[in-house]
N, C-alpha and C positions, 0 to 999 in steps of 0.2 A: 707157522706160516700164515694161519686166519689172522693171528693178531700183529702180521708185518702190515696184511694189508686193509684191516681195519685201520691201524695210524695213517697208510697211504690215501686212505679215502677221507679220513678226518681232516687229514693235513689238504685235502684236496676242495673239502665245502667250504673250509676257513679261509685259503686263496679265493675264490671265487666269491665270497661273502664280501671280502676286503676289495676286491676289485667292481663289484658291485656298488656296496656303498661308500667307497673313498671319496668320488665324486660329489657324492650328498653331503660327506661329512665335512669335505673343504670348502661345499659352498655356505654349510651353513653354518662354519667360524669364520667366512668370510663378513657374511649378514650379518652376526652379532662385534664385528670391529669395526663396524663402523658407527661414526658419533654423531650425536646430536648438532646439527647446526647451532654457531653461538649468534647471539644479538649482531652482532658486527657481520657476522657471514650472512645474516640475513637480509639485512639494510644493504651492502652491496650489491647480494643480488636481483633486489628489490627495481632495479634499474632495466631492469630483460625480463622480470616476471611480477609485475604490478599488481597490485591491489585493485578491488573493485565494490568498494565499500555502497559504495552511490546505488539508489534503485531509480528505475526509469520512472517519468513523473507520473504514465498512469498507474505506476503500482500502488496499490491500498489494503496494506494486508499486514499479516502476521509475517514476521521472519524464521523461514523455519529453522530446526536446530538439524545439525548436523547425522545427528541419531533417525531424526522425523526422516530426513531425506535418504538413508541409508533402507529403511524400513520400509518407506512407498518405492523405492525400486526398484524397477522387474530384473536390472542386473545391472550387477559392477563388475567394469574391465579395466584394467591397464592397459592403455592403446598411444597408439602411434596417429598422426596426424598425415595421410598422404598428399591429399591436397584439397585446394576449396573448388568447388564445383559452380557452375550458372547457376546465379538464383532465378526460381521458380517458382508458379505463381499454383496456388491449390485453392479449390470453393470452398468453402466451412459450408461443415455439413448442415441441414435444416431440418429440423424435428417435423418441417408441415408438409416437408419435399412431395409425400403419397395424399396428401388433401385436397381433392377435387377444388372446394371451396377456395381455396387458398392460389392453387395454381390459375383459376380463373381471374383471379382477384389481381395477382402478378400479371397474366398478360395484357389486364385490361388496364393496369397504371402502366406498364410497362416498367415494373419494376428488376432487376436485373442481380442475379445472386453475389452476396459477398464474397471479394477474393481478398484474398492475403498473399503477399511474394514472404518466400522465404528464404535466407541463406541458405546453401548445403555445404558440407564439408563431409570428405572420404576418410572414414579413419580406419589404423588395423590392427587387429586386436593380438597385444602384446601375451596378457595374461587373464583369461580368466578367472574374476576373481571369489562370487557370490553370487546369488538369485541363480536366475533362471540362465542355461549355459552358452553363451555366445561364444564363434569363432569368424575367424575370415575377416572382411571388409565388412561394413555398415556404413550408412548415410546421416548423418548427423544435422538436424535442423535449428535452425534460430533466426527470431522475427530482429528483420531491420529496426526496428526501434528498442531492442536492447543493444545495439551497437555503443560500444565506450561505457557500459554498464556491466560486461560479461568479460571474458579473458578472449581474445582473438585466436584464434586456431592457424599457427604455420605450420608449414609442411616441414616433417623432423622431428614435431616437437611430443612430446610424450606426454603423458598426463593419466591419473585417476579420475576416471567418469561413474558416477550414477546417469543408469537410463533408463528412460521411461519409454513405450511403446508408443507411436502415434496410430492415430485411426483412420477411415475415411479413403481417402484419398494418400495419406502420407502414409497408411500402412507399408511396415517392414523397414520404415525409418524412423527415428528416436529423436527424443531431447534432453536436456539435462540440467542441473542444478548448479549452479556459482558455489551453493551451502555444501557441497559434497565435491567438488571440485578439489582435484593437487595438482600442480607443475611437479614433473619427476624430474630433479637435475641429475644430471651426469649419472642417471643409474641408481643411484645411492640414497638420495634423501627429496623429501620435499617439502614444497612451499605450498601453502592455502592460497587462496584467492580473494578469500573476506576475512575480516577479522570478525569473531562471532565468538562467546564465550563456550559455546561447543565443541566449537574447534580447532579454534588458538593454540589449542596441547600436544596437536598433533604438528604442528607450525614446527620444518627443521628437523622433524623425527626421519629417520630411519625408514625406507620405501617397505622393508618386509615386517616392521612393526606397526605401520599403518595398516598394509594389506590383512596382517592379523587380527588389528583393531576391528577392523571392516565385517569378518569373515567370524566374528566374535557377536557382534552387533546383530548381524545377520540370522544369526538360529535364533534368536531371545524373541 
């Protein structure tokens, strides 16, 4: 009799095991069939999710690599695009803001603190991926004169972001990099934003071989 219902209890963790991880195991032959975008699937869709090789003219600097940017970021999400918000205008902060000397000095030219406007965009966070753990909604920042240099944010659209924290005034809203940047098509695969020999490899891979690559990167 104990050993009727030692089988009944065996047969009983092994149902529940199976009905446990079924779920996991079909998602994740689902994520290993699917394929590499080829050349030709790329260039078509190159038409809806462009390139952004160009830097804006006062940029003067190094290009970073794809790695660099995965490694300065306080996190990487899989997010959703809700919508773009009023641009808004924030002071840059001033190291002399607490200097008597200075503030005298300001009201006596009548000098006036520097503003910046910036885009906002609402996004929400699909997946988190790495760094530090982000959920829910976040505010997404970017200065009008990277416009037609960066990828445009529609509502819908999906994407792999590094983010960086803003300070100041902008705290609790982010920014992020073009070098770390992916278009996620239809779920399944993505497309870069630059061409860069960092990250060209991942151009057309597989969304959960990225995600992996990312989350790889990330402990080193």
């Amino acid at each position: 009799m104990m050993l009727v219902t030692s089988r009944r209890m065996m047969i009983g963790v092994v149902v529940l095991l199976m009905v446990v991880m079924l779920p996991q195991w079909i998602n994740e032959s689902r994520e290993q069939e699917v394929p590499s975008l080829n050349a030709e699937q790329i260039e078509s869709l190159r038409v809806e999710y462009p390139l952004y090789n160009q830097m804006p003219p006062l940029y003067d600097g190094r290009l970073p690599s794809f790695e660099e940017i995965v490694h300065r970021s306080e996190s990487l999400v899989l997010a959703e695009v809700v919508q773009a918000l009023s641009d808004t205008e924030f002071v840059l902060s001033n190291p002399l803001a607490d200097n008597p000397e200075w503030n005298e000095k300001k009201t006596r030219l009548g000098l006036e603190d520097a503003v910046l406007a910036y885009e906002r965009y609402e996004l929400s966070v699909i997946r988190f991926i790495a760094g530090k753990e982000i959920e829910g909604r976040f505010i997404l920042l970017s200065l009008p004169w990277n416009s037609g240099y960066e990828p445009q944010y529609k509502p819908g659209m999906k994407v792999i972001l590094p983010l960086g924290p803003e300070s100041g005034d902008r705290a609790g809203m982010y920014s992020t990099s073009k070098f770390g940047f992916f278009y996620v098509i239809d779920d399944t695969n993505v497309l870069t934003a630059v061409e860069h020999s960092s990250i060209d490899r991942w151009n057309g891979e597989p969304v959960s071989k990225v995600i992996q690559a990312i989350q790889e990167m990330k402990k080193t």
